[in-house]
N, C-alpha and C positions, 0 to 999 in steps of 0.2 A: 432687389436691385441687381441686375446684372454685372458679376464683376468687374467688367472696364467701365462700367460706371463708376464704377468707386474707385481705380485707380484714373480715371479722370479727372476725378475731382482730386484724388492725392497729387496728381501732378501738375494738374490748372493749366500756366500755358505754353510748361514743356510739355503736355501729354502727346503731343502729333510725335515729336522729336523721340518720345517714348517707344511708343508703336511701333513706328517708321526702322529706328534701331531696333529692334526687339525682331519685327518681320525680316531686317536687312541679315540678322545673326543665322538666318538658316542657312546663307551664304557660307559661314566658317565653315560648316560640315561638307560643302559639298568643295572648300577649298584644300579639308585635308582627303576627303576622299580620291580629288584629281592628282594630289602631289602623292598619294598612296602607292603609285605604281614604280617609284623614284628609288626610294629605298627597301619595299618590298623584293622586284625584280633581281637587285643584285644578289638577295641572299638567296633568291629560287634557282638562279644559276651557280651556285653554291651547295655544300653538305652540310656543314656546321649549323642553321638554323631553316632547314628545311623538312617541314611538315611533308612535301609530296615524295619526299626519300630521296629520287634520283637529282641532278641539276635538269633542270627544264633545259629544250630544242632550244635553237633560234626561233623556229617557226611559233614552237608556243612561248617565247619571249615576245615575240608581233603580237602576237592575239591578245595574251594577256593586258599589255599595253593597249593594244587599239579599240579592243573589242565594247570595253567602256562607253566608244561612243557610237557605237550601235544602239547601246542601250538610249546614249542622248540625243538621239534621232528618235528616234519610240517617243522617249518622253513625252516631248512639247505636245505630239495627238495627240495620246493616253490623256492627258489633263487638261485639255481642251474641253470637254467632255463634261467632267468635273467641274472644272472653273466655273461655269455657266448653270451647270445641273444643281451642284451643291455650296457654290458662293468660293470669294476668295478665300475665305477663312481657312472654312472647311477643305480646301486642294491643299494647303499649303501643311495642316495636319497631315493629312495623308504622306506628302512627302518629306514629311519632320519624322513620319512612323517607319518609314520604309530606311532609314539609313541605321540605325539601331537594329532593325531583325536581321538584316544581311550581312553588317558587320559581325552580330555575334555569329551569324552560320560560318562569314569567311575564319573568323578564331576556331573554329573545332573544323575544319572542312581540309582532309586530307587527299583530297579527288580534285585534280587539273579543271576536269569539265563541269565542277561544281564551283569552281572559281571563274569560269568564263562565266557561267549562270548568274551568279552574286554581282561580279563585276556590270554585267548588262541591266540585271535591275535598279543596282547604284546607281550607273548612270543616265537611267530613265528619271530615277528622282532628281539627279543632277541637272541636265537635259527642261525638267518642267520646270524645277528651281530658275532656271535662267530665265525663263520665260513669264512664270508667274509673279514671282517675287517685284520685279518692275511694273508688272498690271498695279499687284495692291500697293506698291509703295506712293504708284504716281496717283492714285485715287484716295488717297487719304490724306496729302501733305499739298500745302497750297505752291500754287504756282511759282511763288520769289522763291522759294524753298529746294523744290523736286528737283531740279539739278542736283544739286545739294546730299539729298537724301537718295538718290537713284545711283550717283559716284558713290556712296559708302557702301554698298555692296560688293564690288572690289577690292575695297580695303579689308572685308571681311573673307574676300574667299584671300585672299592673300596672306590674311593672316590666319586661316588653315593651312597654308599651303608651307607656313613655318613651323606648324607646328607638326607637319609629316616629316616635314626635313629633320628638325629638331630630333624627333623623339626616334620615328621612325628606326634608324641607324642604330638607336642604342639599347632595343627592347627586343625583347621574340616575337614573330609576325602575329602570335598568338597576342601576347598581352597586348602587341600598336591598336589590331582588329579592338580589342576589347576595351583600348582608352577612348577609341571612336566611338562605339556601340554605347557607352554609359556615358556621355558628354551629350550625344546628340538625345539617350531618350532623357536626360535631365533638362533637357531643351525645354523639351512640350510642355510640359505646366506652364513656363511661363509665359509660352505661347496664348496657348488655352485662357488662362486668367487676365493678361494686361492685352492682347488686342483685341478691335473690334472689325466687326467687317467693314467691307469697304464702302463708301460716300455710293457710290456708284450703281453697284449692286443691291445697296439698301432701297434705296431708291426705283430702283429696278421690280424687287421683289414688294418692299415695303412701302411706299409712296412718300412722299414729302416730307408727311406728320412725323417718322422717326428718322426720317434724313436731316431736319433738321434738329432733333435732338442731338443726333449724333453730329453734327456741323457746329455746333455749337460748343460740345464738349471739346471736338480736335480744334476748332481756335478761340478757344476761353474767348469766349464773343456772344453775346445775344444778337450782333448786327451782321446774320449771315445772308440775309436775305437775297443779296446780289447775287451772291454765288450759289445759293441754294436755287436762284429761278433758271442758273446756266446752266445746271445739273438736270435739273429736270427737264426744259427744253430739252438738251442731248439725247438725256434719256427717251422722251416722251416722244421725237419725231426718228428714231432710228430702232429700226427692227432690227431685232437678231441677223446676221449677214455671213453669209455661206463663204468656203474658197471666191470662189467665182464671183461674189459682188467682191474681192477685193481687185479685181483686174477691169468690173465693170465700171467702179466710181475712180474718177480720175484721182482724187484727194489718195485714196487707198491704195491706187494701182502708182501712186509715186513715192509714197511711204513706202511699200512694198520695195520697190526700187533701189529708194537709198539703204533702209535700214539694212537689207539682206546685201547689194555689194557690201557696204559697210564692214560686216559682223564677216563676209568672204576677207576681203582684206585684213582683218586682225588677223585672221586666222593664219595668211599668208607670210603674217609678219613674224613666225614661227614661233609664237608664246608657248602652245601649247604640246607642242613638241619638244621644246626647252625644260617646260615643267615636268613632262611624262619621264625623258629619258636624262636628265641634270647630272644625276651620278656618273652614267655610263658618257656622257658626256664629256665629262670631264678625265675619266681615265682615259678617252680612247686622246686627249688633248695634251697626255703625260704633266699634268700640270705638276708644279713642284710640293705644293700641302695636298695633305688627300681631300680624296674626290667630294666624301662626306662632308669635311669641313667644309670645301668652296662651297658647298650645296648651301651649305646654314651662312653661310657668308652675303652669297647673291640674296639668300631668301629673305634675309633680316634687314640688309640696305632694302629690297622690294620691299618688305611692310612697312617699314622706317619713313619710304616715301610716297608709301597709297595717299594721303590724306591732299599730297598738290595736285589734285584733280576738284575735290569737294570746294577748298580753299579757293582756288583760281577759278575755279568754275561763276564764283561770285563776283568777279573782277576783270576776267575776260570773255570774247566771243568762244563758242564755242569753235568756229570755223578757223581759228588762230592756234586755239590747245593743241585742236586733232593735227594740223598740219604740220606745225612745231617738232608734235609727237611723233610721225609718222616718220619727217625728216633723220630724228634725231635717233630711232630705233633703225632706221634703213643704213646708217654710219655705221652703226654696232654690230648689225649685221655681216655689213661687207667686212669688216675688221675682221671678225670671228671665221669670214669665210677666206679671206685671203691667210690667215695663219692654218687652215687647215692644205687650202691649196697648196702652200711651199714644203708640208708635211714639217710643223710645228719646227720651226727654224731655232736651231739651237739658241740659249740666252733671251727668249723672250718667252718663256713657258707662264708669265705670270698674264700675259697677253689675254688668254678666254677669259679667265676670273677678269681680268678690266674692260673686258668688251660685255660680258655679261652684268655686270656690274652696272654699266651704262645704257645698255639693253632695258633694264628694269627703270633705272630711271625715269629715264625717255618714254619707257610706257605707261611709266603712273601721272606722267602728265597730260595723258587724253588718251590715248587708243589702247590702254584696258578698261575705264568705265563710262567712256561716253559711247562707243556705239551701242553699248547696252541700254544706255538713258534716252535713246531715238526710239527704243523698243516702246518706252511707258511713253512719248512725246508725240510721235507721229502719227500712228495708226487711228483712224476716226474710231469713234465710241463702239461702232456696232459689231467693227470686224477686228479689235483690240486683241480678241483670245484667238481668232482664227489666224492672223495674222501675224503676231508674234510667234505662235507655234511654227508657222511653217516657214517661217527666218531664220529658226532656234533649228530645227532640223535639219534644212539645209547648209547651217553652218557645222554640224554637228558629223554628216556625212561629209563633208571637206574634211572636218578632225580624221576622223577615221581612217581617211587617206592618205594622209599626211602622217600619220603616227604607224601607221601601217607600215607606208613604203619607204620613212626615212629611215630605217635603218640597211636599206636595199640599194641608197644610190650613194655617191661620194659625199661628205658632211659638208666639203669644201664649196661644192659648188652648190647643193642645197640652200646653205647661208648665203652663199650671193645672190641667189634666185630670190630670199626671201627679202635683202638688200632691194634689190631692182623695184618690186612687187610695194615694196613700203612707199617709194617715189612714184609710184603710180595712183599709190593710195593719197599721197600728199593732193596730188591732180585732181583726183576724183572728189576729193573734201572741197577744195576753192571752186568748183565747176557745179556742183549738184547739191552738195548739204545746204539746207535752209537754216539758219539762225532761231535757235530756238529760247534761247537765255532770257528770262524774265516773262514770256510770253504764256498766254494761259492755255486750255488745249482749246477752247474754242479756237482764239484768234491764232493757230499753228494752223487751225484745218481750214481757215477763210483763206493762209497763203498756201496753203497745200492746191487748194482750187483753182485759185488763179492762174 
């Protein structure tokens, strides 16, 4: 008997909820690999715990930081490839293996150009992680559910992303490299053992007869039959589908549309420029606790409050969260930008820590894990890995830009821009996002068509 067989049966009919968490956990690693640049960077500009000897340039302070998502523009193709050649399982190994060897190389690695190297392949694992991680989650977990389980992804990179802040600051870049490398490869066993591949894919590869064994195990149910005949229709009338059929089929070429503006506008909403450079953030803001503390401050409220997106996801529209969200980060924004514009006005130094603070909030309740949940929602069956990939890319070259040039222009007006751009986002949610809550992926793609 194949191991997730048997912890199928150990789990009965939490095993989906099992799985689902279990694949959503590759998420942690690639949320401390993202906040890795946060408290890494200030000690490279430093001597006291600096492997490459001298303090690093500004220029190789840009790279450092940005270069990451060069790598998470790579990614999403790189595993395209994969996805389809060797199943969801098997991709998602692969990028469970790849954050464990380039961690431990970043811990021994005394060469500049050997860390832009590691950083790029990080974040090509990073990069497909976004991308694939949402394929298998939404292909294994039933429809009242995926919502559900596609937000908890965020709550897990989020809670990576405290645990860089955390630790980060208080270790040698040697040991932080090495608590990451031995966490993510203790990962994979349990990868390996408790999940199964995906409804989808089985199906794909293996026909019915083991899809619905396996249908049967993820919802402790002998009465899969309904959903077993929607899977295989899917399956059975959609051939594999190029770039190009995503712009030919109308369904595809409007998924395409929303999800990537979408994943454009988080990005605009300056998260990940927040997360990359938080420390440095916060000195250049003279805040009054140090810099490291507010780091672990904002980070611990953020994971504290990942969870009201999953929660409310089951309760509201999704078209209500995001806009809520969008509004409420665009405040936070202008706040954080008008206090840099006046050059941090004596007597309200504690100002960014309360604008970021509300920042994160305001993000956890829709516009950190739902434009990702559009990713596994939208996309028809056939152009699912092609289409994702190249949404995950294209938001991933935005990063790059963005973390590149923000330390090139004024902070002040950056934060307003990224203010402005969140209220545009607001618009574009009420004007174009479809309603997907409760909905199954068939009946998403009969409103995608119409």
């Amino acid at each position: 008997m194949k191991t997730w067989m048997y912890f199928a049966d150990l789990f009965g009919s939490k095993y989906a909820f099992c799985a689902a968490i279990v694949g959503d956990i590759l998420c942690l690693f690639t949320g401390m690999s993202i906040a890795w640049s946060s408290p890494v960077l200030v000690k490279l500009n430093g001597t006291d715990d600096n492997p490459l000897g001298n303090p690093i340039t500004g220029e190789e302070n840009d790279w450092i930081g940005s270069v990451f998502s060069i790598g998470g523009a790579i990614g999403p193709i790189i595993f395209i490839y994969t996805l389809e050649l060797l199943g969801r399982k098997a991709t998602m190994l692969i990028l469970a293996v790849i954050f464990p060897v380039f961690h431990f190389i970043l811990a021994f690695s005394t060469n500049i150009y050997l860390y832009y190297a590691c950083r790029i392949a990080i974040g090509a694992a990073v990069g497909g992680s976004f991308s694939i991680v949402a394929v298998y989650v939404s292909e294994i977990v039933s429809a009242k559910m995926r919502g559900t389980y596609l937000s908890l992804g965020t709550s897990f990179i989020l809670s990576g992303c405290l645990i860089s802040y955390s630790v980060g600051p208080n270790v040698s870049i040697r040991t932080f490299n090495l608590i990451i490398a031995v966490s993510s490869l203790a990962y994979i066993p349990f990868f390996v053992l408790i999940c199964p591949e995906s409804l989808y894919y089985t199906m794909q590869k293996y026909g019915p007869e083991k899809t619905m064994t396996l249908l049967q195990r993820l919802r402790n149910s002998s009465d899969v039959n309904v959903e077993l005949e929607e899977i295989e229709i899917t399956v059975g009338n959609e051939e594999r589908g190029s770039l190009l059929d995503v712009f030919r089929n109308k369904a595809a070429s409007k998924a395409f549309f929303i999800c990537t503006v979408l994943l454009i506008l988080q990005q605009f909403c300056g998260v990940n420029v927040i997360m990359t450079y938080t420390e440095n953030i916060f000195k250049d803001a003279k805040v009054s606790m140090a810099p490291d503390v507010c780091t672990i401050v904002v980070s611990a409220i953020q994971t504290a409050t990942c969870l009201i997106t999953p929660i409310a996801s089951r309760r509201f529209n999704r078209k209500l969260l995001l806009t809520f969200s969008f509004v409420g980060v665009s405040l936070s924004n202008i706040l954080l930008g008008l206090y840099f514009a006046v050059d941090a006005i004596g007597g309200v130094h504690w100002l960014p820590l309360a604008a970021l603070v509300s920042f994160f909030v305001f993000y956890n309740c829709g516009v950190g894990p739902l434009p990702w949940a559009t990713l596994g929602e939208l996309y028809p069956q056939n152009v699912k890995s092609v289409g994702t990939a190249t949404s995950n890319t294209i938001y991933w070259l935005f990063q790059f830009l963005l973390t590149y040039y923000f330390n090139k222009v004024d902070e002040g007006l950056a934060f307003l821009i990224f203010g402005g751009l969140c209220l545009v986002a607001a618009v574009f949610v009420q004007f174009f996002l479809i309603e997907t809550r409760g909905k199954t992926l068939q009946e998403i793609q009969r409103e995608l068509t119409s």
